[in-house]
KETOR-736477 format. One record per residue (C-alpha): x, y, z; residue in one letter. Coordinates in steps of 0.1 Angstrom, whole numbers, padded with zeros to 4 digits, always signed. Example, Ala and Ser with C-alpha at 12.3 -4.5 7.8 and 13.67 -1.06 7.14 Angstrom:
+0123-0045+0078A+0137-0011+0071S
***
This chain:
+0000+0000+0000X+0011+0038-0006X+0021+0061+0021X-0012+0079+0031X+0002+0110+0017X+0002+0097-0011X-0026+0078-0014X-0058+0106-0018X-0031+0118-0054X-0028+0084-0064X-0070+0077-0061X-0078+0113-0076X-0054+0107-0107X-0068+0070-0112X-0104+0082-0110X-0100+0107-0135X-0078+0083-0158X-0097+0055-0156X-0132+0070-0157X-0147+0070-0122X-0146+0107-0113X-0140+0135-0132X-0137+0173-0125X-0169+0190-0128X-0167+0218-0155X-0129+0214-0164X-0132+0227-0197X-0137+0260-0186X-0117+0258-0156X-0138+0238-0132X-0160+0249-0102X-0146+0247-0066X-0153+0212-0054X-0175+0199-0086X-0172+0162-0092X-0186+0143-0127X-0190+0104-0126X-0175+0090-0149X-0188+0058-0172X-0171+0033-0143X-0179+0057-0118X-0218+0057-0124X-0220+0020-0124X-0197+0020-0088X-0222+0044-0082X-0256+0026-0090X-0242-0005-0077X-0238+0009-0037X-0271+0025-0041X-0288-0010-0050X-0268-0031-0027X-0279-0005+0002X-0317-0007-0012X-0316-0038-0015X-0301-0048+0021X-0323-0019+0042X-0351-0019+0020X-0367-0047-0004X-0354-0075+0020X-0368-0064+0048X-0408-0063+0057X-0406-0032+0077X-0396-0005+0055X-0406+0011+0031X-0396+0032+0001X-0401+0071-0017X-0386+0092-0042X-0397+0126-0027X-0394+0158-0048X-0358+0178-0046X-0380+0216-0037X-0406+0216-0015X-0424+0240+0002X-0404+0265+0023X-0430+0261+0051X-0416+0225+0056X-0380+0243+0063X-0389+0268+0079X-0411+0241+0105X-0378+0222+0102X-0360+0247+0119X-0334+0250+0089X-0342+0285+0075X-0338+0291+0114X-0311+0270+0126X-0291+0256+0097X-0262+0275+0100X-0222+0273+0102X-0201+0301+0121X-0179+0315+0096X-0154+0343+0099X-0141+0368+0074X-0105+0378+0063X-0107+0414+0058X-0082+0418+0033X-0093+0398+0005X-0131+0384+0024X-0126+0345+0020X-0150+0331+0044X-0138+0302+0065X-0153+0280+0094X-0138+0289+0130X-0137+0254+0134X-0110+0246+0103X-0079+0260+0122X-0054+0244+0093X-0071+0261+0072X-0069+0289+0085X-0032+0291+0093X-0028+0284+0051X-0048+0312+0047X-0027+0334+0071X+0002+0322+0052X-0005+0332+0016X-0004+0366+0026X+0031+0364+0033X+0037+0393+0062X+0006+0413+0057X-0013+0414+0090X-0046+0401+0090X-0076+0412+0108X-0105+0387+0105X-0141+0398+0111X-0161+0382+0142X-0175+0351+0134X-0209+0351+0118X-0239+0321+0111X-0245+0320+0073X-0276+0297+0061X-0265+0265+0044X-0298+0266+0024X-0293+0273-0011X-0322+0298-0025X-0340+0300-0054X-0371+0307-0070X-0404+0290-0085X-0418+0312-0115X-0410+0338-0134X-0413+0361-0105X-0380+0368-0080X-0388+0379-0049X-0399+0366-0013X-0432+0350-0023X-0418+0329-0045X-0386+0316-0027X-0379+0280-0022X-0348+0261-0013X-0329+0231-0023X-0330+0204+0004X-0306+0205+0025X-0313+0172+0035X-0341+0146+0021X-0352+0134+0057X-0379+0161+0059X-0398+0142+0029X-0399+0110+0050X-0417+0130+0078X-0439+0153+0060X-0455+0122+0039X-0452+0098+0074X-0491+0102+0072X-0498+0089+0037X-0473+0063+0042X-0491+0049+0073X-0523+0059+0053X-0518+0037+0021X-0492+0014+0038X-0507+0007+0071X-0477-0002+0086X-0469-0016+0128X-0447+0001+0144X-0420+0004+0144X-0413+0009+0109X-0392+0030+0087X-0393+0054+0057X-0363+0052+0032X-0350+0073+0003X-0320+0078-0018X-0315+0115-0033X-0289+0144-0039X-0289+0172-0009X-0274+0207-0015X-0253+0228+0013X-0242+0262+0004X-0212+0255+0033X-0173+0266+0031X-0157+0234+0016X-0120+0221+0026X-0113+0200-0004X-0102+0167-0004X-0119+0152-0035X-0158+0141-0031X-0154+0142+0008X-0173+0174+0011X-0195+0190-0023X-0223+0214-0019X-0241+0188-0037X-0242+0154-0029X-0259+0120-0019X-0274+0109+0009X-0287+0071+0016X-0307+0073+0050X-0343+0064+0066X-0362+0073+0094X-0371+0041+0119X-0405+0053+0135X-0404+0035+0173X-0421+0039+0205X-0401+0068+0227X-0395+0043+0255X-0380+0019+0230X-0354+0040+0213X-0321+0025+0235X-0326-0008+0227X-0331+0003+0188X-0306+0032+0186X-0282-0002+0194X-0296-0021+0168X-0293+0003+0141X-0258+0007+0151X-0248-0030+0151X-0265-0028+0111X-0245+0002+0097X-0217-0019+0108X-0228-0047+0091X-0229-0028+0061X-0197-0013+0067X-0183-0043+0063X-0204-0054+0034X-0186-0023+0013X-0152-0033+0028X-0145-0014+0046X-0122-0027+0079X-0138-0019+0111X-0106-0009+0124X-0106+0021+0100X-0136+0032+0120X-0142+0052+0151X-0177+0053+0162X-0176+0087+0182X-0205+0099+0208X-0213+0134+0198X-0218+0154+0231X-0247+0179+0235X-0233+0215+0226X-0221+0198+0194X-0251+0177+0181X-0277+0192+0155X-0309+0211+0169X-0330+0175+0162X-0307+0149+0181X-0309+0140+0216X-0285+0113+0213X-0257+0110+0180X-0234+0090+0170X-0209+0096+0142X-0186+0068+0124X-0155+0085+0111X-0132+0068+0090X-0096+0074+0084X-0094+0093+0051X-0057+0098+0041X-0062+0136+0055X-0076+0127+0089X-0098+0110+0110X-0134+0127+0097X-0172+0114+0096X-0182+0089+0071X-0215+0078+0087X-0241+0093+0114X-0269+0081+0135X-0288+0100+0152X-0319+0097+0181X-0342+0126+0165X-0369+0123+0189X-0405+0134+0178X-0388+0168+0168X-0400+0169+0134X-0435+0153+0135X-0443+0177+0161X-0428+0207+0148X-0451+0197+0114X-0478+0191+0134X-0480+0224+0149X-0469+0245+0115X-0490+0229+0096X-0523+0221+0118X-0522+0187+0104X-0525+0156+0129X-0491+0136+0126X-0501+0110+0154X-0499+0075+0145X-0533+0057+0160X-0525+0017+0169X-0542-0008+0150X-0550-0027+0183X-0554-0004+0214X-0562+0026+0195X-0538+0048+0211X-0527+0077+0197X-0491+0091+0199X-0465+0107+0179X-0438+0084+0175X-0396+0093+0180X-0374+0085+0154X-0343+0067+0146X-0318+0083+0121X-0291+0062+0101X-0273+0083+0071X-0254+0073+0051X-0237+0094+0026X-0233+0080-0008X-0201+0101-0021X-0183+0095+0011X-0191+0058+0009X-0182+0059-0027X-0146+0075-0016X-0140+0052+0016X-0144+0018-0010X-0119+0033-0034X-0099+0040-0007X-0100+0005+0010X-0100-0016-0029X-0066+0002-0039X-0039-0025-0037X-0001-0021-0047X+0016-0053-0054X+0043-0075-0066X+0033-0095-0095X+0052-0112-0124X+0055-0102-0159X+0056-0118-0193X+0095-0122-0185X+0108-0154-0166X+0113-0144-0129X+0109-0109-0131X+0080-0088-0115X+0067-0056-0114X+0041-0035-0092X+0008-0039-0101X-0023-0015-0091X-0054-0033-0081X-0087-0023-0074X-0100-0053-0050X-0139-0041-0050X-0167-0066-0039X-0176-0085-0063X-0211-0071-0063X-0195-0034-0062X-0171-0039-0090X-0183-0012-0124X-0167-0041-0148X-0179-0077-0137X-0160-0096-0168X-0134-0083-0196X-0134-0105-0228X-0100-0107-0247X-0092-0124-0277X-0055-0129-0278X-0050-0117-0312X-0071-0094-0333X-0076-0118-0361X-0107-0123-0375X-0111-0156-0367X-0103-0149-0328X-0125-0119-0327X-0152-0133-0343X-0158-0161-0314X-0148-0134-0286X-0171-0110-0299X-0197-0140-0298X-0190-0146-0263X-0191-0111-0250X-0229-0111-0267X-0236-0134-0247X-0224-0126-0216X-0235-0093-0217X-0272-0105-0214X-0260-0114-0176X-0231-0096-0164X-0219-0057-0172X-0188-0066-0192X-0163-0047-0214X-0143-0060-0247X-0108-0051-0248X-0085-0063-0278X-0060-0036-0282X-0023-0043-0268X-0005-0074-0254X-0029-0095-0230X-0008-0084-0197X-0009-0051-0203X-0045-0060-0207X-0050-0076-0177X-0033-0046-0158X-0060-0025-0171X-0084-0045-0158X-0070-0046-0125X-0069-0013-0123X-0104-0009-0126X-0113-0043-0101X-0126-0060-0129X-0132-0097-0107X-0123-0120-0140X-0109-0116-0177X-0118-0139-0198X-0094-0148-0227X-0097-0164-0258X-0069-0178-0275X-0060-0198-0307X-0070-0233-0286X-0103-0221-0283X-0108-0225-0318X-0099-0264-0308X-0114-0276-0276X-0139-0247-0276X-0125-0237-0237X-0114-0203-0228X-0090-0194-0200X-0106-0171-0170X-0086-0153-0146X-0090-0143-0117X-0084-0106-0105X-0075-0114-0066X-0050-0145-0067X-0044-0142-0107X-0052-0180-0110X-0060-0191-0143X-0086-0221-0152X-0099-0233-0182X-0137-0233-0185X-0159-0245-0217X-0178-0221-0235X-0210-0236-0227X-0199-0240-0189X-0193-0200-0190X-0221-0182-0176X-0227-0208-0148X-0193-0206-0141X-0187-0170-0137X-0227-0166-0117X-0213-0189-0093X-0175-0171-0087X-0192-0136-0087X-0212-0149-0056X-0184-0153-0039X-0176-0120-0025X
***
């Protein structure tokens, strides 16, 4: 493994070479802290978001699924407490007026430093709203202002009713979404760790309030679970008890995992004891009744809430950070090696499940790989690669934690076998054609 120095360089300039994650507008010089996914990147992407659906959603009986609008009514933000509350501190230098956090003292000692002698003088610190504003019509002006989420929990209480409604779910039971959040906050860099825009993966878990212990604990012992699912070693994380004058207006209790990034020991994941904070805030803004009535007693009560959020970039970042391998491994010359860069995703998480590759370019290889790859497409995402010698093929597809390559070579044409190697130990076996997809199901199941 690289130096952690190193290592954040090293995963920026492979995402951008290899197609995960490119600068946003670089053509016309970029835009602080704007990230593109890239072809590999979006299936990475897409593949995290279906595991975790898949895992906290459609295999479980007690939770259930939205896709809530990005701009909703500012009424639900300003009942949230955001337009209020949703603030950072943020002090001024008054020579050139960067804004910075009080609480990033590096960053501001860098700042001190580029102006080389001149004595600084920095404003008191100030709250600034993290909403981002804008406007619905044609119209600009305070009637018609809205705001981009700043978070896409206040969907999953302001349509609690319609779920239980149309759902008629027991507690306790949870409301899940997937969506991009915007924060209009002072960002300190360090690739797709913190964006103004970004993705969230996170439900509420509706519970009754003298039950929330014994499912805050619960919760917790899951988002490990799921840590480890994305491969991420639990001695990389540090689950840190956020004390009172430091957790958000909401939380009565939080929790945050942090992960060490290359640049520091920062949050990856947080959980959070919300309380009935938000259905009774809605409940007395909007005049509508956000009590949930049990089916048997007939009870009615507003139910607290359970937080997990987890934040798709970040987890994005952490499994690229935990998949890159540096390693000896030999080369097409007897008893020499050289260092090869592999990306040891998941199996499930990998962008590239299979790479066909003829060994030669003639027509009558080709023709049968190209043949293969049809029909291995209709399974797996796979990519067809027949351009330069087969190990400098194979370190492509390292690079990019493609699981197997497949190769076909002039014996296929014989005994109608192709060779399939394998990303992690680069063992080789010889499979039949018509043995192939079974083959490969079965391997990819493996991780």
């Amino acid at each position: 493994m690289p130096e952690q120095e190193d290592l954040m360089q090293k995963i920026t300039s492979l995402a951008k070479r290899r197609g995960f994650i490119f600068p946003g507008s670089e053509i016309y010089g970029g835009l602080a802290n704007s990230w593109d996914y890239g072809p590999l990147g979006v299936e990475l992407k897409n593949n995290i978001k279906q595991e975790w659906w898949c895992m906290f959603v459609q295999s479980r009986s007690d939770m259930y699924g939205i896709d809530p609008a990005i701009i909703m009514s500012p009424k639900v933000w300003e009942a949230s407490g955001h337009v209020g509350e949703f603030t950072d501190p943020l002090i001024e230098c008054k020579i050139c007026h960067e804004r910075i956090r009080t609480d990033q003292e590096d960053k501001i000692e860098e700042h001190e430093a580029t102006h080389k002698g001149e004595k600084i003088a920095w404003s008191e610190p100030k709250k600034f709203n993290l909403l981002f504003k804008t406007f619905m019509g044609t119209v600009e002006d305070a009637k018609t202002t809205v705001y981009l989420r700043g978070e896409i929990a206040q969907a999953m209480f302001v349509d609690f009713q319609a779920v239980v409604q149309t759902m008629r779910p027991g507690l306790p039971f949870g409301i899940a979404a997937q969506g991009r959040a915007f924060r209009n906050e002072i960002t300190p860099g360090n690739f797709t760790f913190r964006t103004r825009e970004f993705d969230l993966m996170e439900f509420e878990y509706f519970i009754r309030p003298e039950e929330w212990e014994r499912h805050f604990e619960y919760w917790q012992n899951k988002m490990r679970d799921w840590l480890k699912h994305l491969g991420v070693g639990l001695s990389h994380i540090h689950e840190m008890e956020i004390p009172e004058e430091e957790r958000a207006f909401y939380s009565k209790r939080t929790i945050d995992f942090e992960y060490d990034y290359p640049f520091g020991q920062k949050e990856l994941y947080g959980l959070a004891y919300r309380t009935d904070y938000d259905l009774k805030n809605h409940q007395e803004k909007s005049g509508q009744d956000m009590q949930y009535t049990d089916p048997k007693t007939g009870e009615k009560f507003l139910p607290h809430v359970i937080e997990p959020s987890f934040g798709l970039d970040r987890s994005i970042l952490a499994a690229m950070l935990e998949a890159y391998h540096e390693e000896k491994a030999p080369t097409a010359e007897e008893g020499e090696t050289d260092t090869r860069v592999v990306m040891k995703f998941p199996h499930w998480m990998a962008p590239i499940k299979v790479a066909v590759l003829p060994l030669s370019k003639k027509e009558e290889l080709s023709s049968v790989a190209k043949k293969i790859a049809g029909d291995l497409q209709k399974y797996f995402v796979i990519e067809y690669d027949e351009t330069q010698s087969i190990g400098k093929r194979y370190r492509r597809q390292d690079e990019i934690g493609t699981p197997f390559c497949v190769t076909v070579d002039f014996e296929t044409l014989n005994d109608n076998a192709v060779t399939v190697r394998d990303r992690d130990s680069m063992k080789q076996e010889r499979v039949a054609i018509g043995e192939l997809i079974g083959y490969l199901s079965k391997a990819l199941k493996q991780s």
